[in-house]
NUMIKE-490254 format. One record per residue (C-alpha): residue number from 1; x, y, z. Coordinates in nm, 2 decimals, decimal comma, padded with zeros to 4 digits. Layout:
BEGIN
+-----+--------+--------+--------+
:   i :      u :      v :      w :
+-----+--------+--------+--------+
: NUM :      X :      Y :      Z :
...
+-----+--------+--------+--------+
//
This chain:
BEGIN
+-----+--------+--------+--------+
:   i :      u :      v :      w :
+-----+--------+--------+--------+
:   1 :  10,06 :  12,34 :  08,67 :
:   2 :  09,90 :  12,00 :  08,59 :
:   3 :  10,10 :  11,66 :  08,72 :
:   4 :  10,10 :  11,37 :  08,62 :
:   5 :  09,77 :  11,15 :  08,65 :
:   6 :  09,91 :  10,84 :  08,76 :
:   7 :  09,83 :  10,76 :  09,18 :
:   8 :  10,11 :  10,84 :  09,38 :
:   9 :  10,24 :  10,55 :  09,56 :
:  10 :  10,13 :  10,53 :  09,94 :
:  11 :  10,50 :  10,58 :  10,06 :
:  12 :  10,62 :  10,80 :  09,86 :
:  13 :  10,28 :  11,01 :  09,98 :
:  14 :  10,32 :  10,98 :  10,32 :
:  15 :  10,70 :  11,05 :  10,30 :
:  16 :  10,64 :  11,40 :  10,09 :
:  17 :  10,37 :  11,50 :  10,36 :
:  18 :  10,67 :  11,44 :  10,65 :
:  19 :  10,87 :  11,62 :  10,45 :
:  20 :  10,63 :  11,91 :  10,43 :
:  21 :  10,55 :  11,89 :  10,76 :
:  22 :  10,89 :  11,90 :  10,87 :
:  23 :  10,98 :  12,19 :  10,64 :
:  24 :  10,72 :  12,42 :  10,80 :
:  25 :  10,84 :  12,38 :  11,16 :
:  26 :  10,95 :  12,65 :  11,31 :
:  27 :  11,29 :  12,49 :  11,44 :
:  28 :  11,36 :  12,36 :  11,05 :
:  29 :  11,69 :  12,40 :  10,98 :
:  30 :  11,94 :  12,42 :  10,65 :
:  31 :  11,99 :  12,08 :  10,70 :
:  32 :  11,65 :  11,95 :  10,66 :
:  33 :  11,61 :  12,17 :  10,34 :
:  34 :  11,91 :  12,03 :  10,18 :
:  35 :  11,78 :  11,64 :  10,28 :
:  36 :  11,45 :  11,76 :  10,13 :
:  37 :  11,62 :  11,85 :  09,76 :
:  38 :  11,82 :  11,53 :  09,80 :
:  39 :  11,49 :  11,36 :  09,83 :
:  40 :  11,33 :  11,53 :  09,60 :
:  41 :  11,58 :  11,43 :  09,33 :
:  42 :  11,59 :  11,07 :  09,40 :
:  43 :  11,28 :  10,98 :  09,19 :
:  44 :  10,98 :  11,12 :  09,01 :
:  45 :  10,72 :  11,00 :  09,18 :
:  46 :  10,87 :  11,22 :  09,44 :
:  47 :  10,85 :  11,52 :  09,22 :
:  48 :  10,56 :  11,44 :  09,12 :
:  49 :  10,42 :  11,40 :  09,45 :
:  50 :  10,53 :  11,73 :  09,58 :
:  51 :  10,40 :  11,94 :  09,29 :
:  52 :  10,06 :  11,77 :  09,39 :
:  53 :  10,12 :  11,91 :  09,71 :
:  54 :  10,18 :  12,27 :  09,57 :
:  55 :  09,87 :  12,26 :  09,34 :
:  56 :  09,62 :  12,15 :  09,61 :
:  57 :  09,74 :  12,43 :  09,77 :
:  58 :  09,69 :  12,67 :  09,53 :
:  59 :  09,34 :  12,49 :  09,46 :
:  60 :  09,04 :  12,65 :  09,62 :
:  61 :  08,82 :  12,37 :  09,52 :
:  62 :  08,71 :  12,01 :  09,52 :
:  63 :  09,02 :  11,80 :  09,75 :
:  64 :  09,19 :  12,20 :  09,86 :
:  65 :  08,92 :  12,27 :  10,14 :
:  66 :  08,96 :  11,91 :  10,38 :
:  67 :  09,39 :  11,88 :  10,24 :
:  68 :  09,41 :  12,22 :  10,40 :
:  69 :  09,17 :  12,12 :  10,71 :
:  70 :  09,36 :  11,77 :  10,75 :
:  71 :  09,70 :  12,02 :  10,73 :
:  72 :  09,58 :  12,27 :  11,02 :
:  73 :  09,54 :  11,96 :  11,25 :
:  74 :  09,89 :  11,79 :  11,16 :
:  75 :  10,06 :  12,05 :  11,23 :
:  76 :  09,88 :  12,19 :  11,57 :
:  77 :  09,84 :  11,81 :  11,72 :
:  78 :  10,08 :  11,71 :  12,00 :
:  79 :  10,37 :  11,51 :  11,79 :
:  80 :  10,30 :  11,14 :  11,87 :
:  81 :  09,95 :  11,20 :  11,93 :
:  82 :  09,62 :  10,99 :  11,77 :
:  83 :  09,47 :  11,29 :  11,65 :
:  84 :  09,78 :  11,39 :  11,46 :
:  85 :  09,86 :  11,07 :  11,32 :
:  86 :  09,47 :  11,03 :  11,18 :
:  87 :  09,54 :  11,38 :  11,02 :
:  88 :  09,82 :  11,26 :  10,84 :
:  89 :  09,65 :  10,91 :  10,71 :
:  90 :  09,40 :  11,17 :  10,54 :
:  91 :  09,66 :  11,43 :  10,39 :
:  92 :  09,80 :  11,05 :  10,27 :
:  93 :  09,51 :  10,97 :  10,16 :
:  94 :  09,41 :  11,28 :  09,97 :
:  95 :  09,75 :  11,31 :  09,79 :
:  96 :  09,69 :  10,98 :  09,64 :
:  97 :  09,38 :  11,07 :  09,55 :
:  98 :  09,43 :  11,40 :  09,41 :
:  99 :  09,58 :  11,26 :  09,05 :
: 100 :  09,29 :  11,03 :  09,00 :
: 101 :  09,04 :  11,08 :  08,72 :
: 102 :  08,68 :  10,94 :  08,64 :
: 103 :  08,83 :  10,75 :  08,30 :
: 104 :  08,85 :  10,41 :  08,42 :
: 105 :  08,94 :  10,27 :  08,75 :
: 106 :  08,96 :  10,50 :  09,02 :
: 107 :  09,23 :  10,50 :  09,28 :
: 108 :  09,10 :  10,51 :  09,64 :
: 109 :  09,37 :  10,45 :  09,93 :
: 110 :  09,08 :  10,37 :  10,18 :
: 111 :  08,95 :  10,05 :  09,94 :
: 112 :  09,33 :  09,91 :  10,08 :
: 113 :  09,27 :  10,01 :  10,44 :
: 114 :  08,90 :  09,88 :  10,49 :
: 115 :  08,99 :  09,55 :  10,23 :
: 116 :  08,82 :  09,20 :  10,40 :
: 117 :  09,22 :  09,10 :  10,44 :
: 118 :  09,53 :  09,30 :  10,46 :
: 119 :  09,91 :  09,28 :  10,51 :
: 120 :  10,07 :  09,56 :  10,66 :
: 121 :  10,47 :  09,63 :  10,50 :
: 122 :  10,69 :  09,32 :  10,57 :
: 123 :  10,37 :  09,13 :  10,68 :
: 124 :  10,26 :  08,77 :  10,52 :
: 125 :  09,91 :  08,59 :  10,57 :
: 126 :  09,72 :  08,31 :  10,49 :
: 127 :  09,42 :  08,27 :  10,49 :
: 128 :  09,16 :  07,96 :  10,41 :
: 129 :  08,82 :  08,11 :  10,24 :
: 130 :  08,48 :  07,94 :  10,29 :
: 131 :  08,49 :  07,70 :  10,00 :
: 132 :  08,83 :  07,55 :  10,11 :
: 133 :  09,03 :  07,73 :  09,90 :
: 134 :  09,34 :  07,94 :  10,02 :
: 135 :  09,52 :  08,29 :  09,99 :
: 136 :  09,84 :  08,40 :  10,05 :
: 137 :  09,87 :  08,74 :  10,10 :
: 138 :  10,21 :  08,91 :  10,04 :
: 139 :  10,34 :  09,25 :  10,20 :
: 140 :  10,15 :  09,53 :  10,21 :
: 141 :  09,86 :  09,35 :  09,98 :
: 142 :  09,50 :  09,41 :  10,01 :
: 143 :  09,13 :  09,19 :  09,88 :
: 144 :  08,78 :  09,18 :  09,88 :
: 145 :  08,60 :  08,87 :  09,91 :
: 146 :  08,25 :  08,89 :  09,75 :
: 147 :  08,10 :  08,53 :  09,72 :
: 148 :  07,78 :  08,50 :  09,52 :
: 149 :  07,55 :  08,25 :  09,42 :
: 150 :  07,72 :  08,24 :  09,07 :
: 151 :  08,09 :  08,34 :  09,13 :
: 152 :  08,35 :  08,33 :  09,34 :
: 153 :  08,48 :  08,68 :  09,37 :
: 154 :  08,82 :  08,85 :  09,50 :
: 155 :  08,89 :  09,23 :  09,45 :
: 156 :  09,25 :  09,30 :  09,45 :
: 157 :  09,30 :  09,63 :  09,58 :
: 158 :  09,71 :  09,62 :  09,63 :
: 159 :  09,99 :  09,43 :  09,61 :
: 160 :  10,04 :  09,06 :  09,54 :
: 161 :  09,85 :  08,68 :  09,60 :
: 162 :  09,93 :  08,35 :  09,57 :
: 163 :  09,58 :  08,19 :  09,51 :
: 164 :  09,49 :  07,78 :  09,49 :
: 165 :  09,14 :  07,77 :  09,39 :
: 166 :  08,97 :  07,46 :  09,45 :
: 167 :  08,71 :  07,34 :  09,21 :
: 168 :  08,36 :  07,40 :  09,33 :
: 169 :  08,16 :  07,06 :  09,26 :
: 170 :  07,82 :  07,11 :  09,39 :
: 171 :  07,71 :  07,44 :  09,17 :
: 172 :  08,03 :  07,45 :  08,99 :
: 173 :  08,08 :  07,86 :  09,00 :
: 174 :  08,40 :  07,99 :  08,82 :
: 175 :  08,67 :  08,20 :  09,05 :
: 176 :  08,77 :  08,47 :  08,97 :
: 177 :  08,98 :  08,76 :  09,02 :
: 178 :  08,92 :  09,16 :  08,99 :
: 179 :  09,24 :  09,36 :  08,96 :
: 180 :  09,20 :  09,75 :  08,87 :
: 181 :  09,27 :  09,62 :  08,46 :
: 182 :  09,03 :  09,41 :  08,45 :
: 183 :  08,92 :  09,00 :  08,54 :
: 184 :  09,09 :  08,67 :  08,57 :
: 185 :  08,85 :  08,34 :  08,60 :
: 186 :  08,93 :  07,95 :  08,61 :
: 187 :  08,73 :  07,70 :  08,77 :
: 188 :  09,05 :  07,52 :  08,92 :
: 189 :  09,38 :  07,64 :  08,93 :
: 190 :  09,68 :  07,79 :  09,12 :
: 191 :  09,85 :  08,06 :  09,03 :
: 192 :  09,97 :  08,47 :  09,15 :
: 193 :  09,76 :  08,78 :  09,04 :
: 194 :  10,01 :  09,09 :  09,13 :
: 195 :  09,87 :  09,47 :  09,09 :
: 196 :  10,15 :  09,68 :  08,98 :
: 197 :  10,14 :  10,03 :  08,81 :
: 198 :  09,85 :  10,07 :  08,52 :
: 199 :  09,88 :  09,68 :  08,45 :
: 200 :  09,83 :  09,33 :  08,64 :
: 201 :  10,05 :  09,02 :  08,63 :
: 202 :  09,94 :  08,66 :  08,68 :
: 203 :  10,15 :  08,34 :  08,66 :
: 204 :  10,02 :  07,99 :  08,69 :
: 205 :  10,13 :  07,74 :  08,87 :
: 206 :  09,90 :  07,48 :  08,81 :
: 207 :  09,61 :  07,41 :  08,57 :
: 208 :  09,46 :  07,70 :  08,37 :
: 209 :  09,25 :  08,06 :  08,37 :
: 210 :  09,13 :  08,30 :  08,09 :
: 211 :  09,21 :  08,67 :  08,13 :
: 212 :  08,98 :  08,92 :  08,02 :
: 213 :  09,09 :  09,31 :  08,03 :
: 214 :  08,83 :  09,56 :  08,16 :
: 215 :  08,79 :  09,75 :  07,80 :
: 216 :  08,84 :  09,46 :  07,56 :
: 217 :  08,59 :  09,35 :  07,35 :
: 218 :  08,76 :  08,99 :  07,26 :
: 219 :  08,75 :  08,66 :  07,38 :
: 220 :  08,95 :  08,58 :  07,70 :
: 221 :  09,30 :  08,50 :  07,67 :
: 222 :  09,41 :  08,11 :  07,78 :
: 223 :  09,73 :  08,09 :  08,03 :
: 224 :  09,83 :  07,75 :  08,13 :
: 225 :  10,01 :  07,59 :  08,37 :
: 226 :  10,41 :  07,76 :  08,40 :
: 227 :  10,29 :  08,04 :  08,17 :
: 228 :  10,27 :  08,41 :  08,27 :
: 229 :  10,12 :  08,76 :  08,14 :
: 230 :  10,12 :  09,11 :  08,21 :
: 231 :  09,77 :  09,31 :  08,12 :
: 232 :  09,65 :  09,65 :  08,09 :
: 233 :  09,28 :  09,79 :  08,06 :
: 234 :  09,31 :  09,70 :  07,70 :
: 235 :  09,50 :  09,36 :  07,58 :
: 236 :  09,69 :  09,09 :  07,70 :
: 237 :  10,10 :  09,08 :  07,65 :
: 238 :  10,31 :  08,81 :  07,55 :
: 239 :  10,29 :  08,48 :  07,72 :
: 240 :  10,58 :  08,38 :  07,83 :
: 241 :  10,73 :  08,10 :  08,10 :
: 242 :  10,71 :  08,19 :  08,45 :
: 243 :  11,01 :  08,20 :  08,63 :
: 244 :  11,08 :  07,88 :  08,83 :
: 245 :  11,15 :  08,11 :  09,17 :
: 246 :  10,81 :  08,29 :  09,12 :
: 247 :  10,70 :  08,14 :  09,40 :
: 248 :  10,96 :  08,16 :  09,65 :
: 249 :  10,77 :  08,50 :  09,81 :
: 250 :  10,54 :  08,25 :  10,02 :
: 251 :  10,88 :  08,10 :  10,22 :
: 252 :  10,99 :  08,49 :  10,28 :
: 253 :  11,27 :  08,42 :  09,99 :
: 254 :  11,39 :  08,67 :  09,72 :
: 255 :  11,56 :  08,48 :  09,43 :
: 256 :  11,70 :  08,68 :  09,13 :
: 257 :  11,92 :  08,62 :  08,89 :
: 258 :  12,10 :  08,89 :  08,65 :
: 259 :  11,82 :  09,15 :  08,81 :
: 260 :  11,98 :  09,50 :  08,79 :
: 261 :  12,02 :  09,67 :  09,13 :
: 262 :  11,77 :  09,95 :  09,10 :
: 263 :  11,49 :  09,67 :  09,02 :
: 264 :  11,62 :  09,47 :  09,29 :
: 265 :  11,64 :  09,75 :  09,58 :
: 266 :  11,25 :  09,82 :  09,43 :
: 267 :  11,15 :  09,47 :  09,50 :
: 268 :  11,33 :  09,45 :  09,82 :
: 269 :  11,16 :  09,79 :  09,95 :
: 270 :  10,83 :  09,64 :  09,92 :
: 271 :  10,89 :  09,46 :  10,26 :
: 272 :  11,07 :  09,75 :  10,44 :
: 273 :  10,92 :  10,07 :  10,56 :
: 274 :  11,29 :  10,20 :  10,50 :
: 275 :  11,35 :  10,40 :  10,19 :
: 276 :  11,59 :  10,21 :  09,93 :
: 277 :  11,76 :  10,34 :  09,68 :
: 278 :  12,09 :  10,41 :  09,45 :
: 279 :  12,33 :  10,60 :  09,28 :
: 280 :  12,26 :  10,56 :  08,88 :
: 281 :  12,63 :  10,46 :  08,90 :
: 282 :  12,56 :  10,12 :  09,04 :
: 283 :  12,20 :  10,09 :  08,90 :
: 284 :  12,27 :  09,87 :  08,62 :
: 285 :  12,47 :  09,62 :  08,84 :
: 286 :  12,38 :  09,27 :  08,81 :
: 287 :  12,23 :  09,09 :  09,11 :
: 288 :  12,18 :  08,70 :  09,13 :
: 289 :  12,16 :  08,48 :  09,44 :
: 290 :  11,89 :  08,43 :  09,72 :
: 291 :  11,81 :  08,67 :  10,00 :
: 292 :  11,57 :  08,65 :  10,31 :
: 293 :  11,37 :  08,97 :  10,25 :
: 294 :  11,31 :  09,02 :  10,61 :
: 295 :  11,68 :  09,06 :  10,69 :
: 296 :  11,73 :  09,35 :  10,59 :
: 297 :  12,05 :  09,40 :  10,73 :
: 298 :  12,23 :  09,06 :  10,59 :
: 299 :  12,12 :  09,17 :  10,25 :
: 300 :  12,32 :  09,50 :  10,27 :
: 301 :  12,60 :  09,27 :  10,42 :
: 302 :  12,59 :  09,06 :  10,13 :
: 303 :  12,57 :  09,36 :  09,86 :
: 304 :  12,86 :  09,52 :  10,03 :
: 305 :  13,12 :  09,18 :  09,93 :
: 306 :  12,99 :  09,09 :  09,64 :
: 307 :  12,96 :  09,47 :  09,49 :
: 308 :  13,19 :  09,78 :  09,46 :
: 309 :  12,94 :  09,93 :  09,64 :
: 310 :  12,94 :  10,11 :  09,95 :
: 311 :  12,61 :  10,11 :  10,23 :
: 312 :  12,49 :  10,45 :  10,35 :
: 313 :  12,27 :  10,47 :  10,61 :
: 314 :  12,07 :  10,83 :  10,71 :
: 315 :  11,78 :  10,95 :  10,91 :
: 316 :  11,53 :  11,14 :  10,87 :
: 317 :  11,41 :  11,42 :  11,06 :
: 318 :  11,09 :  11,23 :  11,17 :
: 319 :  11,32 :  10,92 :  11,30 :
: 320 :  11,27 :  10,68 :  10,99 :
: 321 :  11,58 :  10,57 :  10,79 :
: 322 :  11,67 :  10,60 :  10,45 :
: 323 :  11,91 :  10,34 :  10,30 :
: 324 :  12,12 :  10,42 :  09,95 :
: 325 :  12,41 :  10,24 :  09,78 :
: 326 :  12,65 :  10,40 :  09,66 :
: 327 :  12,99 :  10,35 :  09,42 :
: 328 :  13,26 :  10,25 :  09,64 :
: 329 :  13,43 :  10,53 :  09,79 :
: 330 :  13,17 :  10,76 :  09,68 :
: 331 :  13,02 :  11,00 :  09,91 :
: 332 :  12,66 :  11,12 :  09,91 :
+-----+--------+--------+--------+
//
């Protein structure tokens, strides 16, 4: 059966290989099967992730041979031990890989993990670059830095950055950004390039870039100061105004207003290792207000009184949690 070729989030990787592993202990019980459907059914990418699983085992070729090698040592190494842990970054790894194809940009986990800068989940940086102009890196985000005698050059691999680019006065190179769609270059501006699924966002903040997607053929696309634009590999969307709380990432702040929960929980669960989620009952609920991201707790608190939702709080059987909202007086 062939899946879907889009890459399989990180998480949602790592999650179906605990779940595998789990499920082929010898001590599994009903009750980890019955967790396992439930997670199965909470998205696609989870789905889609776990028929991956199933056709690199049935695949004697290409990834099969070091999945199944990477497998043998997860499940025979000690359970808290290095060697077992290393065997499940490359089972992560592979999964992700697994849907990637040779048409455009290929998806490779390890450009993330070897990137010049990183953030880890729930993790914020800053960092000055040799020209004097600065990054902010937000959770679990990951760049290149390549500078050249003609450009100034980031490769973001993951996530999202806030980026003031100074203007460079002795040779006067352009900066510019790489995302996995294609290039954004100014010669002084501020602004936020995000990577999301098969397209890239930037907003600007101050002064002005041209974007230019990897497989067009026209002229780069102006964005000024307060506009914003999603691209993919082939064109440019609508300009539109950036949201005035754009920003508010840098100070640890989440501001929304009329966000619908489902898109809220996703952008919350970008700084917890926790698994968020909802009923579809409640999904279309409207969330405005501002929340510290890192308080993960407070936010729930807050949900609880101002929704007719309910909190409910599970582990897993490898000791992470799993957090999902449900109607009020609702039972999972």
């Amino acid at each position: 059966m062939l899946v879907s070729q889009a890459p399989i989030p990180e998480a949602v990787a790592r999650q179906a290989i605990e779940w595998m592993l789990a499920l082929q202990a010898e001590d599994a019980q009903d009750s980890v099967r019955q967790a396992w459907q439930l997670w199965l059914g909470q998205h696609p990418d989870h789905a889609r992730a776990w028929q991956r699983i199933a056709d690199m085992h049935g695949n004697l070729q290409g990834l099969a041979l070091p999945f199944k090698s990477a497998l043998a040592h997860a499940t025979l190494a000690p359970s808290r031990s290095s060697r077992r842990r290393q065997a499940i970054q490359t089972l992560v790894a592979l999964l992700c890989v697994g849907g990637a194809t040779s048409n455009g940009y290929r998806y490779l986990p390890w450009r993330t993990w070897t990137s010049d800068y990183r953030t880890a989940i729930g993790q914020q940086r800053v960092v000055t670059l040799e020209d004097g102009s600065t990054l902010d890196l937000d959770t679990d985000s990951a760049v290149d830095v390549a500078y050249r005698s003609h450009e100034r050059l980031l490769r973001l691999h993951a996530g999202r950055i806030w980026v003031n680019a100074v203007a460079d006065v002795v040779s006067g190179r352009l900066f510019c950004v790489e995302t996995q769609e294609g290039r954004i270059q100014t010669l002084q501006a501020e602004f936020v390039v995000q990577q999301r699924h098969e397209l890239s966002r930037v907003a600007v903040a101050s002064g002005e870039l041209g974007i230019r997607p990897l497989r067009s053929v026209g002229p780069a696309t102006l964005l000024r100061a307060e506009q914003q634009a999603d691209f993919t590999l082939l064109s440019v969307g609508v300009l539109e105004q950036a949201p005035a709380n754009d920003w508010a990432w840098r100070k640890g702040m989440l501001i929304v207003e009329g966000m619908p929960l489902s898109d809220f929980l996703q952008a919350l669960g970008r700084y917890h290792p926790q698994a968020l989620s909802c009923d579809p009952a409640v999904a279309g609920l409207r969330i405005s207000g501002s929340f510290i991201v890192e308080d993960l707790s407070r936010v729930m608190d807050t949900l609880q009184a101002t929704l007719p939702i309910s909190v409910q709080t599970r582990r897993r059987p490898w000791g992470s949690e799993s957090v999902r909202l449900m109607s009020r007086g609702q039972s999972a």
